[in-house]
TORKOL-4160 file (C-alpha; in steps of 0.2 Angstrom, whole numbers, padded with zeros to 4 digits, m for minus):
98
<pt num="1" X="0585" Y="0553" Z="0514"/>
<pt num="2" X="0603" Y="0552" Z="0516"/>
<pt num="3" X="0617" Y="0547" Z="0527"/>
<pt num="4" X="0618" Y="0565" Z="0536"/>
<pt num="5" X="0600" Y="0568" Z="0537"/>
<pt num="6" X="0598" Y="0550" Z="0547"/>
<pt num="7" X="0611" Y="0554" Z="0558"/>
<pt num="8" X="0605" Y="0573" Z="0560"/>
<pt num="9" X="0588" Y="0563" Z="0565"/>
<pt num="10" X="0597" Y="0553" Z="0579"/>
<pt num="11" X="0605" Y="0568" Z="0587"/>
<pt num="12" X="0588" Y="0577" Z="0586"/>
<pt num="13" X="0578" Y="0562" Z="0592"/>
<pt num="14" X="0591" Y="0558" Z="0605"/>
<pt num="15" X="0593" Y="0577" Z="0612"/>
<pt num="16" X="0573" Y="0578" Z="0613"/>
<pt num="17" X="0573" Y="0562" Z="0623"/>
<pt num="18" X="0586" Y="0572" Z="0635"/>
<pt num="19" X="0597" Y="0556" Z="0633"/>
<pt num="20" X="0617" Y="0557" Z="0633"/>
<pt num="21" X="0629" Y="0552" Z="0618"/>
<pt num="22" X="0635" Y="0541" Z="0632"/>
<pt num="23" X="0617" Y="0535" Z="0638"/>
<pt num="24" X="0611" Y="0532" Z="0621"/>
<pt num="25" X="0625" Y="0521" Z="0619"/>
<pt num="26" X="0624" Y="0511" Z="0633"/>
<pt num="27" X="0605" Y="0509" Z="0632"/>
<pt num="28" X="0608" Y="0500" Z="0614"/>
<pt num="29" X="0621" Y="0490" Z="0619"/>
<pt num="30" X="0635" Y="0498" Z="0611"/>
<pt num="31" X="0651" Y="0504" Z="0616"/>
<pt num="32" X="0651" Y="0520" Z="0626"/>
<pt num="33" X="0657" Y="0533" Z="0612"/>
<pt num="34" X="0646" Y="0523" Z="0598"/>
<pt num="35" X="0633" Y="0538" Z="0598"/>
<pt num="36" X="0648" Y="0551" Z="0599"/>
<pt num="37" X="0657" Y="0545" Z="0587"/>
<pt num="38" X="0642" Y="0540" Z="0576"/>
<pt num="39" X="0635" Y="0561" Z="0577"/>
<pt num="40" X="0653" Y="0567" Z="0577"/>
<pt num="41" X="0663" Y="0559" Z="0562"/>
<pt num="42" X="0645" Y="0555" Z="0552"/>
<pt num="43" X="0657" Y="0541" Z="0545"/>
<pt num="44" X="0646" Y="0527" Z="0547"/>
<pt num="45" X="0627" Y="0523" Z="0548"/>
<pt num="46" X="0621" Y="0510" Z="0559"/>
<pt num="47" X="0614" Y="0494" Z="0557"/>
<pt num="48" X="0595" Y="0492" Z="0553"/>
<pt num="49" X="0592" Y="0483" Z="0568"/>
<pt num="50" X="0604" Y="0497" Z="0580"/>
<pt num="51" X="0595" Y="0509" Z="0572"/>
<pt num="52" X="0577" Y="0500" Z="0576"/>
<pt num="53" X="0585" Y="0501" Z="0595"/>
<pt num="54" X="0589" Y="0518" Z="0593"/>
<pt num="55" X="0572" Y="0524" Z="0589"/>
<pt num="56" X="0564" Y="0513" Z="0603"/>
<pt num="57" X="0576" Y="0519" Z="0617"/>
<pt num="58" X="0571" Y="0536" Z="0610"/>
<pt num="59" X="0553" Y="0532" Z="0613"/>
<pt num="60" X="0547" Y="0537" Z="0594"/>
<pt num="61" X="0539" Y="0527" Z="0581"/>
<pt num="62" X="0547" Y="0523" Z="0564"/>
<pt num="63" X="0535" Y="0534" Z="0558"/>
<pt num="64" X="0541" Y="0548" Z="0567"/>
<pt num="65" X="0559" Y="0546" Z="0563"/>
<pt num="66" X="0556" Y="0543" Z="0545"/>
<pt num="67" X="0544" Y="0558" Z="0541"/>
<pt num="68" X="0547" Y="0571" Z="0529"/>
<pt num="69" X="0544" Y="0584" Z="0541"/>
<pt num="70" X="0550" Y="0577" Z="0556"/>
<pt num="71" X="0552" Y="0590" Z="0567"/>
<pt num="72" X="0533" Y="0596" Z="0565"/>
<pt num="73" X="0527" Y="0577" Z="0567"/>
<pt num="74" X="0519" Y="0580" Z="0582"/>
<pt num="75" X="0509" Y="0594" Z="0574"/>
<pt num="76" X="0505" Y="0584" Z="0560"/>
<pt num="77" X="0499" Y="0570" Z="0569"/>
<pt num="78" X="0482" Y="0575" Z="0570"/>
<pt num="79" X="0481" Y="0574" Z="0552"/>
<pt num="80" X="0491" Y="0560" Z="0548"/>
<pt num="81" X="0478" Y="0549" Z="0560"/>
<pt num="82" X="0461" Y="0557" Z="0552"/>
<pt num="83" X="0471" Y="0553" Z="0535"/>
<pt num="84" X="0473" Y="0536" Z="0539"/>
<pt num="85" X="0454" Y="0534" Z="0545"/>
<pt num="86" X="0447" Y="0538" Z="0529"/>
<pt num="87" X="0440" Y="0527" Z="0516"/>
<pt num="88" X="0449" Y="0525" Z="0502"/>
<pt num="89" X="0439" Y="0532" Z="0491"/>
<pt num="90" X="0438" Y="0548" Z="0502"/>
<pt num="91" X="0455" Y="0549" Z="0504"/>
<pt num="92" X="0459" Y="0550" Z="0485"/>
<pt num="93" X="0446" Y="0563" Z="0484"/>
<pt num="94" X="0453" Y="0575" Z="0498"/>
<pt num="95" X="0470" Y="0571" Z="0488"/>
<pt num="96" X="0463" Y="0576" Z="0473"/>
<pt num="97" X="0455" Y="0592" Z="0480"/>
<pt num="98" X="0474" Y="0597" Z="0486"/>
C-alpha cells in the first residue's frame, strides 16, 4: 500500500462516515483544513497515532481500513470471521483446496 491509496482510504472511509474535511478535522484534534489539505495536495501522510484517530472517529476497525479489498469488506466479513473461527488445521486445508 502506498501513500495515495492510504489517503484515497481516508476520503472513502471519511465520505462513508458522512463526515466533513472540516468535521473530520476537528474531531482528531487538528487544525481545520488538515483533512483538506491532507486529500487535496496528497503531500503528506499522517502520523501513526492521527491516523489511528482517523479510523476510530470513522467508526471502522484497522482491519477494515487496511484490507486488500476494502471497499467489499463488509461483504467479506462473513468469511473473514468463519475464517478466523477455524482450527488451524482446517484452515490450511480450505487454503489448500483454493
Amino acid at each position: 500500500m502506498n501513500k495515495l491509496d492510504i489517503i484515497d482510504r481516508i476520503g472513502y472511509f471519511r465520505t462513508k462516515a458522512k463526515l466533513s474535511q472540516k468535521a473530520l478535522s476537528i474531531d482528531i484534534d487538528m487544525n481545520i483544513g488538515y483533512i483538506n489539505r491532507l486529500e487535496c495536495k496528497k503531500d503528506f501522510l499522517p502520523s501513526l497515532e492521527v491516523l489511528m484517530k482517523i479510523i476510530k472517529v470513522c467508526g471502522i476497525t484497522e482491519e477494515e481500513f487496511f484490507y486488500n479489498d476494502y471497499m467489499n469488506y463488509e461483504q467479506d466479513k462473513p468469511i473473514i470471521n468463519k475464517l478466523k473461527n477455524l482450527p488451524q488445521d482446517k484452515r490450511e486445508a480450505l487454503i489448500k483446496l483454493l
